[in-house]
C-alpha positions as CSV (number, residue, x, y, z in Angstrom):
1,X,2.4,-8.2,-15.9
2,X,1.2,-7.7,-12.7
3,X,2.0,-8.1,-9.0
4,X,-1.1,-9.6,-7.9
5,X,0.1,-12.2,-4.9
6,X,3.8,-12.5,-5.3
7,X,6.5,-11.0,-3.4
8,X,7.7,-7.7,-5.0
9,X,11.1,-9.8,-4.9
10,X,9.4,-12.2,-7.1
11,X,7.8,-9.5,-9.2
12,X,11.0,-7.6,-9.6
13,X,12.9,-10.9,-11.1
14,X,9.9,-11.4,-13.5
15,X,9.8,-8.2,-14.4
16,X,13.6,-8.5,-15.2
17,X,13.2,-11.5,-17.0
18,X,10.6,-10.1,-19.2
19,X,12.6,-6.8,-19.9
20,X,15.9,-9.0,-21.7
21,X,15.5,-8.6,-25.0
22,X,11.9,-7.1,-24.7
23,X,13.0,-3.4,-26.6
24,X,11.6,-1.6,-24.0
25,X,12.8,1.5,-23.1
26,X,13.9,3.2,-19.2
27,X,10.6,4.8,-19.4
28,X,8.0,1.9,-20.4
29,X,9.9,-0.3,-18.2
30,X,9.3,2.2,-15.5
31,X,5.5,1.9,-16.4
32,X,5.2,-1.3,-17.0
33,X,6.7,-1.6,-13.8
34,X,4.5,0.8,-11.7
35,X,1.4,0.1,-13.1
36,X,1.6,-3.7,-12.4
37,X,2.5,-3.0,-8.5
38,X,0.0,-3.8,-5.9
39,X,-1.9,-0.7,-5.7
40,X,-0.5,0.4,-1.9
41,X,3.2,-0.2,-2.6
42,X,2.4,2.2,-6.0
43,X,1.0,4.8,-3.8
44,X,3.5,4.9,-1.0
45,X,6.5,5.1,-3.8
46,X,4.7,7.9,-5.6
47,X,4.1,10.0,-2.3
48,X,7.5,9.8,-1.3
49,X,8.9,13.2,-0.8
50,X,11.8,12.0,-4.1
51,X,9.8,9.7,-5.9
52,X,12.1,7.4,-7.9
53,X,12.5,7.9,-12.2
54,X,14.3,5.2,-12.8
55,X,13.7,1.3,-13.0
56,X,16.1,0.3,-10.8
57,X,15.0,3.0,-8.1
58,X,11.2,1.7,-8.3
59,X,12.6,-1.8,-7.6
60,X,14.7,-1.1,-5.5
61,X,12.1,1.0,-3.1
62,X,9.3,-1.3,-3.8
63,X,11.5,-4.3,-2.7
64,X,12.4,-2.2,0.7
């Protein structure tokens, strides 16, 4: 999945949607999650001085 022109609200709740029931794990959830983010919004959260870990701190921060 990937961001492409949505909101990173909407991508967030798709991304949510898709994890129920997916199997997926804090960690591929994390990079699923990353990895579909518009490219600038990925950069900025990895250069942060505390970058987040876990899948409700990327949303979170990507959303803000």
């Amino acid at each position: 999945m990937v961001q492409g022109t949505k909101t990173c609200n909407k991508y967030v709740q798709e991304l949510k949607r898709m994890a129920r029931g997916s199997g997926y794990k804090q960690r591929a959830l994390v990079e699923e999650f990353k990895w579909g983010l518009n490219g600038m919004i990925r950069r900025r959260l990895v250069e942060e001085e505390l970058p987040p870990s876990m899948i409700t701190e990327w949303q979170e921060q990507a959303v803000n």
